[in-house]
C-alpha positions in Angstrom: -22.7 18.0 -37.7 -21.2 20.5 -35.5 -23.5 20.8 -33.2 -23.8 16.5 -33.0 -20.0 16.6 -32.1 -20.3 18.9 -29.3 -22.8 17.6 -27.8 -21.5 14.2 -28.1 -18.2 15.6 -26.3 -19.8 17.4 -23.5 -21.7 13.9 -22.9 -18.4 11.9 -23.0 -17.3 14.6 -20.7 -19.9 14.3 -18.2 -19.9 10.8 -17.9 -16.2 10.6 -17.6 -16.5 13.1 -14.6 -19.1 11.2 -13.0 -17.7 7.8 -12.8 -14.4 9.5 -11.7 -15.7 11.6 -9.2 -18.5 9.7 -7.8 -17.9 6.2 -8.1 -14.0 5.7 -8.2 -12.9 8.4 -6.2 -15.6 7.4 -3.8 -14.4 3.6 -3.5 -11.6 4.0 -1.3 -10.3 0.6 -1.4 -9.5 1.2 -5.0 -6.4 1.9 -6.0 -6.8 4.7 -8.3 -8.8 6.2 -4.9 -6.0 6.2 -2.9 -3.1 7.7 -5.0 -5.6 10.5 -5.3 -6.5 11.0 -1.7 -2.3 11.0 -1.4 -1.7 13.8 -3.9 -4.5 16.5 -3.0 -4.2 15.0 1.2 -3.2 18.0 3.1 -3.7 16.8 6.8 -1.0 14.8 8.9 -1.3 11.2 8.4 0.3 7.7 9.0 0.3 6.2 5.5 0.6 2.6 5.3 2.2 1.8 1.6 2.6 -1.6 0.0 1.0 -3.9 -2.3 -1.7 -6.6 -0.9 0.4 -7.3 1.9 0.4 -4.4 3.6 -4.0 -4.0 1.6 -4.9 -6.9 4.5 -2.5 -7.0 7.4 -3.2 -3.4 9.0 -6.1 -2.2 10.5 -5.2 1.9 10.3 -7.9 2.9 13.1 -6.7 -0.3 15.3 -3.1 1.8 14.6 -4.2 5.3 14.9 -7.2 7.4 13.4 -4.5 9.5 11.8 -3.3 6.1 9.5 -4.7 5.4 6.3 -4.1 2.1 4.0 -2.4 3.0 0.8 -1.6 -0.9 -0.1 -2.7 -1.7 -3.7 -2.9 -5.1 -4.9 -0.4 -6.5 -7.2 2.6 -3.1 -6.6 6.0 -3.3 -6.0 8.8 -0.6 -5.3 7.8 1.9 -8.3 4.7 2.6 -6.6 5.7 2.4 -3.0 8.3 5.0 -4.8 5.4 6.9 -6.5 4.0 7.2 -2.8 7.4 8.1 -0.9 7.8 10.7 -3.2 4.4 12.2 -2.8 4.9 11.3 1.3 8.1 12.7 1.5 7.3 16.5 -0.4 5.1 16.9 2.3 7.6 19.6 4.3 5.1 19.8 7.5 4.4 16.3 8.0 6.5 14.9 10.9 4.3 11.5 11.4 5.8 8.1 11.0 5.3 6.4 7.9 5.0 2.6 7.1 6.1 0.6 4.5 5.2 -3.2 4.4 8.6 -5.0 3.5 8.0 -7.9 1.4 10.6 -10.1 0.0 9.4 -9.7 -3.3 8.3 -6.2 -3.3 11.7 -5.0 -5.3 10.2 -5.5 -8.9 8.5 -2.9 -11.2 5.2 -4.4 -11.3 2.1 -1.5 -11.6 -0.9 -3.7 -11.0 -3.6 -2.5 -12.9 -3.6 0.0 -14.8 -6.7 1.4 -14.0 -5.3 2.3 -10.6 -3.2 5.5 -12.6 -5.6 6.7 -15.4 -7.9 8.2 -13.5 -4.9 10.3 -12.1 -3.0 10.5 -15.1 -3.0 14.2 -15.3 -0.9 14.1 -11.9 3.4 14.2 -13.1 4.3 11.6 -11.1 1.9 9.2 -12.2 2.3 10.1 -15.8 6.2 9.6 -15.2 5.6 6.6 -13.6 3.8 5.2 -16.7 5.8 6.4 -18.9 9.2 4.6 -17.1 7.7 1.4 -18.2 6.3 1.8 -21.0 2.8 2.0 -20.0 1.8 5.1 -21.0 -0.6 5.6 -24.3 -2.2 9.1 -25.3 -6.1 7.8 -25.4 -5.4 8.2 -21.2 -5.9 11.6 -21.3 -9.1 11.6 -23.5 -12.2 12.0 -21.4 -15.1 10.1 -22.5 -12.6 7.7 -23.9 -9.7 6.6 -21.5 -12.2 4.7 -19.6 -13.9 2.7 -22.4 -13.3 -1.1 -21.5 -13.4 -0.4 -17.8 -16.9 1.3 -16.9 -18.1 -2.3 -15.4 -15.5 -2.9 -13.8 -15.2 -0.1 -11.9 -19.5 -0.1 -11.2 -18.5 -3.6 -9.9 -16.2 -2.9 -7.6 -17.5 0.6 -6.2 -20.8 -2.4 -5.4 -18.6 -4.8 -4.0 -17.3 -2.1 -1.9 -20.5 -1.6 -0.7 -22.4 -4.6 0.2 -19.1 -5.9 1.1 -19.9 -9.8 2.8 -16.8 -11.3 3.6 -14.4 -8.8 4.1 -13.8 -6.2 7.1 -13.1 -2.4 5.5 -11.8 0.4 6.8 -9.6 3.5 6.2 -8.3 1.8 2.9 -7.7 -1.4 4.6 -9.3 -4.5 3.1 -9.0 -8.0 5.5 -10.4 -11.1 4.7 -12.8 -12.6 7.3 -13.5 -15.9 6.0 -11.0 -18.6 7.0 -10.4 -21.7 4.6 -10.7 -25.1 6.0 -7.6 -27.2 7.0 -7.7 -29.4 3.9 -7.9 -26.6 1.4 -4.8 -24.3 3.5 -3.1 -27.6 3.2 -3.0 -27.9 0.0 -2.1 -24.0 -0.2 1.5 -24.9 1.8 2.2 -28.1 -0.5 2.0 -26.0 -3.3 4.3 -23.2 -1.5 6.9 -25.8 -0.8 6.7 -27.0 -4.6 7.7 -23.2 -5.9 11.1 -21.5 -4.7 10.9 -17.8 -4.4 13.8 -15.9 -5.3 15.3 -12.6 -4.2 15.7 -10.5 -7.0 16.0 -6.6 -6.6 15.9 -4.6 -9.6 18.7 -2.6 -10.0 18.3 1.2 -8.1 15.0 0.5 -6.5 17.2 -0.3 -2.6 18.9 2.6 -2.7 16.2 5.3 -4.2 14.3 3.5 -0.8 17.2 4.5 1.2 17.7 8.1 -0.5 13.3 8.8 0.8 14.1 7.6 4.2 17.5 10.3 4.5 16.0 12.9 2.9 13.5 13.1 5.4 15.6 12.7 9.0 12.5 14.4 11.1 10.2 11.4 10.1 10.9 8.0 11.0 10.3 5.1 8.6 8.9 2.0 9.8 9.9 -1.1 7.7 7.5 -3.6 8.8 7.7 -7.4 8.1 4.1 -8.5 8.0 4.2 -12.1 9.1 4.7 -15.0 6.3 3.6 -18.6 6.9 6.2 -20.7 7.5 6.5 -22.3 4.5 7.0 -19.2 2.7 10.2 -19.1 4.6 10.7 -22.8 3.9 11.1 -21.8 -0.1 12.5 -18.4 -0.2 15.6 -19.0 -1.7 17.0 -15.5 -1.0 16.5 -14.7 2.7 19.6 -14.0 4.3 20.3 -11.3 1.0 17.0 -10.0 2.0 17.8 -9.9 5.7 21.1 -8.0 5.1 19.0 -5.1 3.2 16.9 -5.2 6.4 20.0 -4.7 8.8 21.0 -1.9 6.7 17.5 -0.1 6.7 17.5 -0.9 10.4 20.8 0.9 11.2 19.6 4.2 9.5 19.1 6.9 12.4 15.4 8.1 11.7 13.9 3.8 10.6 13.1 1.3 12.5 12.5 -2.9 11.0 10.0 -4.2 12.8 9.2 -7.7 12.8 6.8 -10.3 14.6 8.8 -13.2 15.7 5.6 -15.0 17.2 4.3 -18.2 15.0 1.0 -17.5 13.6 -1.0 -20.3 13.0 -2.6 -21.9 10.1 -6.6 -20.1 10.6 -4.8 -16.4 10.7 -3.9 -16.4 7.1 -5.3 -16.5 3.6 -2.8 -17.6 2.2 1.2 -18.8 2.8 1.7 -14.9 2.3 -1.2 -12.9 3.4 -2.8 -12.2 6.7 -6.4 -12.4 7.4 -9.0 -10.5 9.8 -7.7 -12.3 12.6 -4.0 -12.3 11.8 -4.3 -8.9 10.7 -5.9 -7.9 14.4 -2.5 -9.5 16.4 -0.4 -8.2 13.7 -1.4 -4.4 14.2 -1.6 -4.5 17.8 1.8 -5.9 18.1 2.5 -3.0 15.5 0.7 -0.2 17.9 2.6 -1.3 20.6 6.0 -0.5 18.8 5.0 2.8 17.7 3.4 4.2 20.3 3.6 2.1 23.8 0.9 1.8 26.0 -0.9 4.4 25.2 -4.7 4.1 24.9 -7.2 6.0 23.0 -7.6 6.4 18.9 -5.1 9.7 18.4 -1.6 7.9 20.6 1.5 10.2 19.9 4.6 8.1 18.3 6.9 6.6 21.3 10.1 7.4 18.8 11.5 9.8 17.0 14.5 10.0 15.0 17.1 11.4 16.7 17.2 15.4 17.3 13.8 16.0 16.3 10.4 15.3 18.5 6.7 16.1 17.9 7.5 19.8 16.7 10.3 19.4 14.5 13.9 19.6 15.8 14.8 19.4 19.0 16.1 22.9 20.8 
């Protein structure tokens, strides 16, 4: 019996190890992929955090080869949190780092779970879990934790692959098909039929604003990814959201950036998501921000937060 058990464990074992290590770990479009290639990253690099937002409106190499796409569908603040913290321990970084504002992106949604279980040995992910009451023991069994999920994860690391309709890179993952008129139309009546509200959870703005001073030698980008119009048309809560957006923009070391420009009807998905092709005049709008007219794939930021430049403070 013995000898059935153990080698019943080292098989669960093995198994558990490959599918972590060679097929979620190696789709990078994945959730669970990214908050693992942010907690063992060690070179500089221009994250790009948010939730499906920020997943399809920025092209990282169209940015800079030193960006990477860290949006994960279905987040809100706690994991953009999860990521600042990670972002912000990093003592020798000095690059800019981006975080897609969206107007509901104050909530304490985790998306799926299978994003943090593969991670789960990592504090801050278990914390994060454990916050809200996500957290069960059976995630730290190998062989086991990953019982109801091994198809899932096979699909996606083939979707990933033989991707046909969408446009991935460095994390980023754009939509290239474009719906007809009739079927965006109906998309906008059903927008204008269902009022968004503004509703912050208690903390979340100000642990936001506590990452962005702890850090005065990096400057944080809050960056407004276009909405359709009719977004705007029945969000109930914009001029709150707007003030929050004044006061991020009036901290020394970040910068709100926002596209003013109407974006028409064939650059989105959706009333709230970019695609390909929205996602292509967003970013360089974006590039132009950061880093001016500079060409090439490695530009140096344009700004820095006051006192401090590309080696740290300034003499």
């Amino acid at each position: 019996m013995l000898p059935f058990l153990l080698t019943t464990g080292i098989l669960f074992y093995m198994i558990d190890r490959v599918m972590r290590d060679r097929v979620i770990f190696r789709t990078p479009i994945l959730g669970a992929a990214k908050i693992h290639r942010s907690i063992h990253r060690r070179s500089p690099e221009i994250p790009i955090l948010g939730s499906s937002r920020a997943l399809g409106s920025y092209i990282p190499d169209s940015l800079s080869l030193r960006s990477y796409n860290y949006g994960i569908n279905g987040t809100g603040y706690e994991v953009v949190d999860m990521f600042l913290a990670l972002e912000c321990n990093r003592k020798r970084a000095l690059t800019p780092i981006v975080i897609n504002f969206d107007y509901e992106m104050f909530s304490n949604s985790l998306g799926d779970l299978n994003n943090y279980i593969p991670n789960i040995r990592h504090p801050g992910v278990r914390d994060l879990l454990k916050r809200h009451g996500k957290y069960h023991w059976w995630y730290e069994i190998f062989g086991v934790r990953f019982f109801n999920s091994y198809d899932l994860f096979i699909k996606d690391y083939i979707n990933y692959r033989v991707q046909l309709t969408k446009a991935v890179t460095l994390g980023a993952s754009l939509e290239k098909n474009k719906l007809s008129p009739e079927a965006f139309k109906k998309l906008v009546e059903k927008r204008l039929n269902t009022p968004t509200k503004w509703n912050p959870r208690r903390g979340q703005i100000e642990r936001l604003k506590t990452h962005i001073y702890s850090r005065p030698d990096r400057i944080f980008v809050i960056a407004v990814a276009p909405y359709h119009w009719s977004y705007y048309e029945s969000f109930e809560g914009k001029p709150q959201a707007d003030s929050v957006l004044a006061v991020l923009d009036n901290i020394p070391n970040a910068m709100v950036v926002r596209d003013e420009r109407e974006y028409p009807d064939s650059l989105f998905v959706n009333t709230s998501h970019l695609n390909f092709y929205g996602a292509v005049r967003y970013t360089k709008m974006l590039r132009q921000v950061m880093f001016g007219d500079q060409e090439g794939d490695w530009p140096v930021p344009a700004v820095w937060p006051p006192g401090y430049g590309p080696y740290g403070k300034s003499q």
